[in-house]
Backbone as a printed PyTorch tensor [residue, N CA C, xyz], in Angstrom:
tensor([[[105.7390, 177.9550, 121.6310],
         [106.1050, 178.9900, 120.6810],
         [104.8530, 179.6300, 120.1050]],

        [[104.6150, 181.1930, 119.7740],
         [104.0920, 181.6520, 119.2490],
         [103.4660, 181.1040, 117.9090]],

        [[102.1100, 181.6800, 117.5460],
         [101.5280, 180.9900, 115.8950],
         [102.5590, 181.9300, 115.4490]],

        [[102.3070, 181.0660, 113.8860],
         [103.2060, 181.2440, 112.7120],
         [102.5820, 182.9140, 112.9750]],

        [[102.9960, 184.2500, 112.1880],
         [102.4320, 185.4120, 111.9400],
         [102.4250, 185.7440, 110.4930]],

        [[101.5370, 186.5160, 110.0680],
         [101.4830, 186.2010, 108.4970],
         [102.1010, 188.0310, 108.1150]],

        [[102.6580, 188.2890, 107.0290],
         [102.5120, 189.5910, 106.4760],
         [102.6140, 189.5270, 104.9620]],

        [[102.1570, 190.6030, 104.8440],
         [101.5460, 190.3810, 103.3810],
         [102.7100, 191.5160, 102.1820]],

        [[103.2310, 191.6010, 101.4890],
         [103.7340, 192.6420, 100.9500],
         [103.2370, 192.7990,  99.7440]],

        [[102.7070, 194.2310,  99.0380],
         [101.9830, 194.6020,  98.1620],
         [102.6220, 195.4630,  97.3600]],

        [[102.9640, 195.1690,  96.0830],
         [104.0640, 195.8090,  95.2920],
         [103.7060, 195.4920,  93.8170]],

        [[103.8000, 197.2870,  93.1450],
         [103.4270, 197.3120,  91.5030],
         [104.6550, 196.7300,  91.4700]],

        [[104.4810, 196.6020,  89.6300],
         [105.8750, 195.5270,  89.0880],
         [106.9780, 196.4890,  88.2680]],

        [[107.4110, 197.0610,  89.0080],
         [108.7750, 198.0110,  88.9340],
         [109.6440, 197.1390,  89.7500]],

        [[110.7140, 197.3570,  88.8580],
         [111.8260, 196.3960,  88.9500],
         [112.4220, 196.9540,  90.4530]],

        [[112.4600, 198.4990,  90.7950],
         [113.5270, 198.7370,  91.8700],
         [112.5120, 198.6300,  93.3300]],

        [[111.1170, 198.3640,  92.9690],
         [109.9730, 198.2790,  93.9710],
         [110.0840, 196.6400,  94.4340]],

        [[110.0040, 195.9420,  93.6280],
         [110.4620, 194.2360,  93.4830],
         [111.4190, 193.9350,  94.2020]],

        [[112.6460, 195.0900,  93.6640],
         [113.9670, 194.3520,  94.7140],
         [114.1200, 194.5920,  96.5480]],

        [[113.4790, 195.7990,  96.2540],
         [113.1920, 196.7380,  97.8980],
         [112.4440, 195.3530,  98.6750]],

        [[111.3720, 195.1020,  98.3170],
         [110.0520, 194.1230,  98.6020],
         [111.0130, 192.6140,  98.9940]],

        [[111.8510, 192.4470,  98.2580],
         [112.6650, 190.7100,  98.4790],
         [113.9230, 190.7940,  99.4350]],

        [[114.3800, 192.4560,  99.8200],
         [114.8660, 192.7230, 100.4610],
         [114.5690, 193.1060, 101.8640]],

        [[112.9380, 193.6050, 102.0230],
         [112.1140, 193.4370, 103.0090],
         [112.0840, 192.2970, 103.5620]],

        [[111.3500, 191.3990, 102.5490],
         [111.5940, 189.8470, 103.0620],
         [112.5390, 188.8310, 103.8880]],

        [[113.8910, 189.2630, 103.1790],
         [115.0600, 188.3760, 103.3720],
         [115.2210, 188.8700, 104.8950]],

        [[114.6640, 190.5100, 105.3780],
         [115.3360, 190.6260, 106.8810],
         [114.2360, 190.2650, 107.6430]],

        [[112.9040, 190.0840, 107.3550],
         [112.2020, 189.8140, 107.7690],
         [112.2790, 188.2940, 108.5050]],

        [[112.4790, 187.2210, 107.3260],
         [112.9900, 186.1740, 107.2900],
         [114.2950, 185.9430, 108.2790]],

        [[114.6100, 186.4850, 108.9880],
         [115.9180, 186.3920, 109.4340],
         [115.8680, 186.8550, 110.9890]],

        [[116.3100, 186.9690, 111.8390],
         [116.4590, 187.1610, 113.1420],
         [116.4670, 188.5400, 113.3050]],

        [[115.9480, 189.3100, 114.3740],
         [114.9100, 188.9610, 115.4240],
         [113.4970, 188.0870, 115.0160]],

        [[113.2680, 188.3510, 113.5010],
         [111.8110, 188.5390, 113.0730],
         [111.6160, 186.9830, 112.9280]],

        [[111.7950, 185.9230, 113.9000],
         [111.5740, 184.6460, 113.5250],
         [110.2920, 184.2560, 113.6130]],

        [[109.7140, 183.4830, 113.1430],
         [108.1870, 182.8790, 113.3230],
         [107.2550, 183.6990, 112.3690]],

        [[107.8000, 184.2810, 111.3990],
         [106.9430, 185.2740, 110.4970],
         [106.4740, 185.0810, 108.7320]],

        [[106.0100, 184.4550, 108.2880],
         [105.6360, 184.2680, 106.8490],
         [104.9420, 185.6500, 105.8200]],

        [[106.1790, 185.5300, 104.8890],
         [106.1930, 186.7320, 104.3020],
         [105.3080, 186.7030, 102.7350]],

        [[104.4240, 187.0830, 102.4520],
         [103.9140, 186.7900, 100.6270],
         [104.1640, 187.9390, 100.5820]],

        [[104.7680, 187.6960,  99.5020],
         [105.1800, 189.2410,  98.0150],
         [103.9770, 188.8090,  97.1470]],

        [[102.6240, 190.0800,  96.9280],
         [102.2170, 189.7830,  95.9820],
         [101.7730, 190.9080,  94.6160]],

        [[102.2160, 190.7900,  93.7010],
         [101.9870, 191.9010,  92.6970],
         [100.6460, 192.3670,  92.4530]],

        [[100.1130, 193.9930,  92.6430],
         [ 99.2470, 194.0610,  93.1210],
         [ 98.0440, 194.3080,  92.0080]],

        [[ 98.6850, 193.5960,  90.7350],
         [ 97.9390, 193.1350,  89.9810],
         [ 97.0810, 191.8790,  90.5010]],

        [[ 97.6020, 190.8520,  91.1060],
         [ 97.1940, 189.4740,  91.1650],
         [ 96.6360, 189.7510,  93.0580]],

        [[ 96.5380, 190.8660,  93.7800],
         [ 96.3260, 191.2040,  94.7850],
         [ 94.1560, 190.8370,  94.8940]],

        [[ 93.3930, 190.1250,  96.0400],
         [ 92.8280, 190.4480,  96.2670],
         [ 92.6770, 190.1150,  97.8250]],

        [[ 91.7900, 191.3270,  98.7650],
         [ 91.3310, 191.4980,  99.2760],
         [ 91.6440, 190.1120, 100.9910]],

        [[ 91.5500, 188.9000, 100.1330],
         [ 92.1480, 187.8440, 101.0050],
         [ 93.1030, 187.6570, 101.1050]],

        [[ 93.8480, 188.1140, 100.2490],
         [ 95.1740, 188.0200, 100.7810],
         [ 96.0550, 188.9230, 101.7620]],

        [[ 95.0040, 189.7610, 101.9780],
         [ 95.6680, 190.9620, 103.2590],
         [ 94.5010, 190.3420, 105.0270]],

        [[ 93.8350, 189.7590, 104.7740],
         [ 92.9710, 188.8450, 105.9220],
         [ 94.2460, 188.5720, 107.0230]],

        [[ 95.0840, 187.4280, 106.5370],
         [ 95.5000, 187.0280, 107.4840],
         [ 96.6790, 188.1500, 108.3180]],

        [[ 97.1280, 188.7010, 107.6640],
         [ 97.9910, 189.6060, 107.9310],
         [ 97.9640, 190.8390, 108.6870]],

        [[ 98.3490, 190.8550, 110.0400],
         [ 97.8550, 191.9330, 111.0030],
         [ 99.1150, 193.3630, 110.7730]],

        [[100.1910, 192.9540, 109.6260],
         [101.3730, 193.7660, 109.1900],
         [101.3670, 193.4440, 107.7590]],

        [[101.4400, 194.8430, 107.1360],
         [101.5210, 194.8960, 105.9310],
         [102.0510, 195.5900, 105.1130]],

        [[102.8640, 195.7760, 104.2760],
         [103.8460, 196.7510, 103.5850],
         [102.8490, 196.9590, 102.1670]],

        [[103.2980, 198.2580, 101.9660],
         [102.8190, 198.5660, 100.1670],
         [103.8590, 199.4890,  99.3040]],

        [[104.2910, 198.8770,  98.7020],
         [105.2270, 199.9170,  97.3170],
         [104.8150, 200.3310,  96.0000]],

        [[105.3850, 201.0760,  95.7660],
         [105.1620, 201.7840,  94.2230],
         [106.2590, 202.1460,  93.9740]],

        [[106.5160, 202.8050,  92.4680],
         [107.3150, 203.7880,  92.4570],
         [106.5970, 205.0070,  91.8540]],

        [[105.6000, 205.0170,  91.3780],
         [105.0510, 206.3220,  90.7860],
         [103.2590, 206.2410,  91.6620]],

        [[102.9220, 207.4980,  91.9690],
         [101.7700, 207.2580,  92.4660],
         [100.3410, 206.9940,  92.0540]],

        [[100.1750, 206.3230,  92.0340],
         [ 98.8720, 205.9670,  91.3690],
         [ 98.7790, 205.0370,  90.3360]],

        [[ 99.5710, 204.2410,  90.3060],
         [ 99.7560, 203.1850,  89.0400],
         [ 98.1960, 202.0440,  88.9540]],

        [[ 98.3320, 202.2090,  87.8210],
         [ 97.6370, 201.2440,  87.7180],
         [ 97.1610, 199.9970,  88.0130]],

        [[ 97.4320, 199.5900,  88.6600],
         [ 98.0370, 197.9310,  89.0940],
         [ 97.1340, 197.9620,  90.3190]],

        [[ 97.2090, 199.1390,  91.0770],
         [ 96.9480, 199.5710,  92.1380],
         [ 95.2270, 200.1720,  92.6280]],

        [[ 93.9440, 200.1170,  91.1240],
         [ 93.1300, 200.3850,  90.8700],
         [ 92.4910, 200.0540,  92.1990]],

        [[ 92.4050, 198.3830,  91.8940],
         [ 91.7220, 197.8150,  93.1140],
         [ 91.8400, 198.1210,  94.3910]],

        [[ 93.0160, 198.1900,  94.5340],
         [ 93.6200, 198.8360,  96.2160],
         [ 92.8960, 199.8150,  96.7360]],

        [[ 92.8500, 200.8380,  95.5380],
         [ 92.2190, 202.1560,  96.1160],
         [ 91.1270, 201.9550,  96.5230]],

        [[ 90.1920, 200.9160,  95.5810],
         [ 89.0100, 200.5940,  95.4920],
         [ 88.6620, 199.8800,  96.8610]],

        [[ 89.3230, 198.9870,  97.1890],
         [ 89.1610, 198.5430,  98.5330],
         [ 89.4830, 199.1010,  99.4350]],

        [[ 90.4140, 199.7010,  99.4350],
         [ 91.0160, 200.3210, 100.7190],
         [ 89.5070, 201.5320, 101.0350]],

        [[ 89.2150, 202.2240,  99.8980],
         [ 87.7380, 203.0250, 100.4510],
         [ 86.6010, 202.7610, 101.3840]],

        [[ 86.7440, 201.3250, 101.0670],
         [ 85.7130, 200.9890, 101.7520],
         [ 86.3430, 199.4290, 102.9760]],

        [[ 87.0240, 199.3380, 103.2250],
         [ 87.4480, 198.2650, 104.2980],
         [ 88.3240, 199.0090, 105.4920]],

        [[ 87.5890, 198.3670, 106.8330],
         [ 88.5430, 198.8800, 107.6990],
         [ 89.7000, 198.1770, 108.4990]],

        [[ 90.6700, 198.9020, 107.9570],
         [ 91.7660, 198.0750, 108.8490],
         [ 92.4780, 198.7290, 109.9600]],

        [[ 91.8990, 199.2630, 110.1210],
         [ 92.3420, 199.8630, 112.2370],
         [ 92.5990, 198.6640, 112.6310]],

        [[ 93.7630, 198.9490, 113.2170],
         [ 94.5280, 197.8330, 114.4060],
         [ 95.4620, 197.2600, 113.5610]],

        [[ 95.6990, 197.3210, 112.3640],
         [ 96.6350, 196.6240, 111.6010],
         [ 98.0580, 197.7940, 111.0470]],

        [[ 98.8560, 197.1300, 111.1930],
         [ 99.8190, 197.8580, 111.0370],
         [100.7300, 197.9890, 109.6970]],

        [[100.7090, 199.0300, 108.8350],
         [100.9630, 199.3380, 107.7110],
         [102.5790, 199.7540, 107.5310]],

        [[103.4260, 199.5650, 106.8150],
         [104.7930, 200.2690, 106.4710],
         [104.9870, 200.1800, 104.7670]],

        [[105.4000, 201.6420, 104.2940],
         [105.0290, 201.5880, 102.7950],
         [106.6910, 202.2900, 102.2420]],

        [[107.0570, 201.7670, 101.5250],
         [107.7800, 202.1040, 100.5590],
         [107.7680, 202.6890,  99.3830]],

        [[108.8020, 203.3950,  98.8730],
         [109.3600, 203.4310,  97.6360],
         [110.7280, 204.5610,  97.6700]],

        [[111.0160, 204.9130,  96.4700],
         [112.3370, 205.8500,  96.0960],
         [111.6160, 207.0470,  95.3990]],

        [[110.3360, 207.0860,  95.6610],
         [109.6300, 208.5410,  94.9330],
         [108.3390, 209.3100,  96.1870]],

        [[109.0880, 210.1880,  96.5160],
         [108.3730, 211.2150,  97.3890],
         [106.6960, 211.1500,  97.0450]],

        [[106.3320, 211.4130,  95.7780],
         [105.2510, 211.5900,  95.4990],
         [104.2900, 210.2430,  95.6530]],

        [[105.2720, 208.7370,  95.4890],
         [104.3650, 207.7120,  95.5220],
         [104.2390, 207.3030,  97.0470]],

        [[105.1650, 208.0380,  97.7030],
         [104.8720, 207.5870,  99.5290],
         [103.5650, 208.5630,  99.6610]],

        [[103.4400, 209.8270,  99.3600],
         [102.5310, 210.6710,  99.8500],
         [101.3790, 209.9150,  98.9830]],

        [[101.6250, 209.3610,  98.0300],
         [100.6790, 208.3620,  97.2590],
         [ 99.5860, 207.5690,  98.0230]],

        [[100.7070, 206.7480,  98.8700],
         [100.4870, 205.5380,  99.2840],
         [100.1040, 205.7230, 101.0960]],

        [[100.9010, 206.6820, 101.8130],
         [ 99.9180, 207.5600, 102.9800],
         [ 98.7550, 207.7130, 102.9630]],

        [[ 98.5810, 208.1830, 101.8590],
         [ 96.7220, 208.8530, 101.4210],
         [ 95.9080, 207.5570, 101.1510]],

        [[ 95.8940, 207.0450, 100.9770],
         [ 95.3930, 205.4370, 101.2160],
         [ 95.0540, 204.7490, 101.6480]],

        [[ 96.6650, 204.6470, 102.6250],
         [ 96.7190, 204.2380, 103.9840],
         [ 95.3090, 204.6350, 104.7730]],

        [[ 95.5510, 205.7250, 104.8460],
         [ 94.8630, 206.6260, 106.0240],
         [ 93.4620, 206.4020, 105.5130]],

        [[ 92.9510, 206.2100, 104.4230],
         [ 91.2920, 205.8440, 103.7640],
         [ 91.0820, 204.2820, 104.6060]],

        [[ 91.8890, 204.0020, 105.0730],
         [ 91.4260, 201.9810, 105.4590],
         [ 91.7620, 202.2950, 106.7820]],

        [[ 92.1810, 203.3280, 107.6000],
         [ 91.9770, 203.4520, 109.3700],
         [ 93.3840, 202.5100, 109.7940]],

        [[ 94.1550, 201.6240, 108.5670],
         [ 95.4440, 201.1110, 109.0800],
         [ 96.5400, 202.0720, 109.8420]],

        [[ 97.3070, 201.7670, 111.0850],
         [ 98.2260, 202.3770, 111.6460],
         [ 99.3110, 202.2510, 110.7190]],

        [[ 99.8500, 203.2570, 110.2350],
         [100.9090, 203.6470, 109.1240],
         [102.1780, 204.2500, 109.8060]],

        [[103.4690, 203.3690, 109.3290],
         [104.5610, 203.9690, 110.0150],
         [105.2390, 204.8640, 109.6890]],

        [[106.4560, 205.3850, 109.5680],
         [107.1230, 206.4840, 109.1300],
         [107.6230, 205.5840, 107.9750]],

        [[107.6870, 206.5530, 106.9170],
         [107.5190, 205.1810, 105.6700],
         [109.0590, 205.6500, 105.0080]],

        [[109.5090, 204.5940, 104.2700],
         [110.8300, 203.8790, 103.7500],
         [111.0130, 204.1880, 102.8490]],

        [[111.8400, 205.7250, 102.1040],
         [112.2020, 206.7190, 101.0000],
         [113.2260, 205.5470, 100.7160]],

        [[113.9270, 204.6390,  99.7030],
         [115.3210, 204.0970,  99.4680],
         [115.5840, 204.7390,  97.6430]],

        [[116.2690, 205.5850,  97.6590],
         [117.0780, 205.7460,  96.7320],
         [117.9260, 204.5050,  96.0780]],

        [[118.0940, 203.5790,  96.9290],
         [119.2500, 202.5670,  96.5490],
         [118.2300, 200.9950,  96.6890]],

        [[118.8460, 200.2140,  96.0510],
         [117.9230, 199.0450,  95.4370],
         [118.6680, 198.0700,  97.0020]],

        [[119.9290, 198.3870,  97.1940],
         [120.4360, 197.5340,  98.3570],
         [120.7540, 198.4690,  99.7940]],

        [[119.5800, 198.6190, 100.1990],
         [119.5910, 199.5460, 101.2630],
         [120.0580, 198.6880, 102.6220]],

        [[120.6990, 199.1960, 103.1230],
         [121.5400, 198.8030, 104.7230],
         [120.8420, 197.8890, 105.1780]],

        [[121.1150, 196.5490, 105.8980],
         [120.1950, 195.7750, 106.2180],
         [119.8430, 196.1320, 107.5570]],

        [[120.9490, 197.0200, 107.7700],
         [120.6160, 197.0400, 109.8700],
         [119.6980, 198.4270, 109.3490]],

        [[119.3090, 199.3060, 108.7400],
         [118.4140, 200.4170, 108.2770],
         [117.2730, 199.7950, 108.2090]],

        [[116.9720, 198.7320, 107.2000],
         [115.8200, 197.7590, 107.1710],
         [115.4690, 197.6470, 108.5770]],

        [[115.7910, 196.6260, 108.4130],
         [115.5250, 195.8030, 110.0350],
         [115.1130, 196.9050, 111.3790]],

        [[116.2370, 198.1530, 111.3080],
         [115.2620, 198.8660, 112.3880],
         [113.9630, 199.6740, 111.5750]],

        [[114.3740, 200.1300, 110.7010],
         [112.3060, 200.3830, 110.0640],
         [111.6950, 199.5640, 110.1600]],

        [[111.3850, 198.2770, 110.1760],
         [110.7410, 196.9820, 110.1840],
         [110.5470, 196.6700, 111.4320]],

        [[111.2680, 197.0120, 112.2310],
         [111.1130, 196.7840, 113.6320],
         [109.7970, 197.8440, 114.3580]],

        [[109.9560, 199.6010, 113.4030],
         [109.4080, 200.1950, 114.1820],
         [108.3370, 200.4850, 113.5320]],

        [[107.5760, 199.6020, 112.6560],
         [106.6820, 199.1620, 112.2620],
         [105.8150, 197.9960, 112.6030]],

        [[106.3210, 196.9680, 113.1400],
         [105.6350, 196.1070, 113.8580],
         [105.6920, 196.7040, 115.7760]],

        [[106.4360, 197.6510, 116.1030],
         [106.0650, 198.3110, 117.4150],
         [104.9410, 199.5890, 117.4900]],

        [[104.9810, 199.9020, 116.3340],
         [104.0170, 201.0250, 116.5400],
         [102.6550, 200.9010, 117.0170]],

        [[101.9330, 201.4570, 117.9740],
         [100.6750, 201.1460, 118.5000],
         [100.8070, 200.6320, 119.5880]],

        [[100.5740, 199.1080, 119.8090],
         [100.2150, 198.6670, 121.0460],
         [101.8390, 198.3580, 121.4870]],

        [[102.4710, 198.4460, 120.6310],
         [104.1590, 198.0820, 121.4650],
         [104.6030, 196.6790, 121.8470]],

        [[103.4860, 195.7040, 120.9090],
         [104.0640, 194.5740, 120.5180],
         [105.1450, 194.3540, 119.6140]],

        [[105.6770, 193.1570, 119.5670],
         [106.3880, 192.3910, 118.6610],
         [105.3580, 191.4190, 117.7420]]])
């Protein structure tokens, strides 16, 4: 069997960003996506090692540019993560175009990113965004 695979999820502490993020998880956690270890970490308490092991990585907000998020920017300027594969959330237009612009500062492959209006979004909706986020690029699993 395959090594364990690590992903990392990176989320300010907005309540409807929190639930999106444990809802990421739970399908993650669940079939097809077996063999995969998920950390939720608030990106207050976020550093730099904790995105290492993780060759897939999600980031949420709900407003762009929050605070929480200082460091991120700060690192993301200067670290390269080409070859790693990014999928970003939220329910606010402005914090995806937020969180794109970011993206794209760290050379990470960024997927078509996850607008949810709703705190309990479709799990088979999940699961195929999640899917076409860990395919994007080289067309692994």
């Amino acid at each position: 069997m395959e090594e364990n695979k690590k992903i990392t999820i990176i989320i300010d502490d907005a309540v409807a960003t929190q639930n999106l993020a444990k809802n990421i998880s739970d399908v993650i956690r669940d079939f097809p996506f077996v063999g995969f270890t998920v950390l939720i970490i608030d990106a207050k308490q976020f550093m730099a090692t904790d995105l290492l092991p993780a060759n897939v990585f999600f980031l949420g907000c709900e407003s762009p540019k929050p605070g929480s998020f200082d460091y991120i920017e700060d690192l993301f300027e200067h670290i390269n993560l080409a070859g790693r594969k990014c999928g970003i959330f939220s329910s606010n237009g402005k914090a995806i175009e937020y969180l794109g612009n970011l993206i794209k500062k760290s050379e990470a492959s960024i997927g078509v990113p996850l607008i949810s209006l709703e705190e309990n979004v479709d799990k088979t909706e999940l699961k195929d965004w999640i899917h076409s986020i860990f395919k994007q690029g080289n067309g692994d699993e």
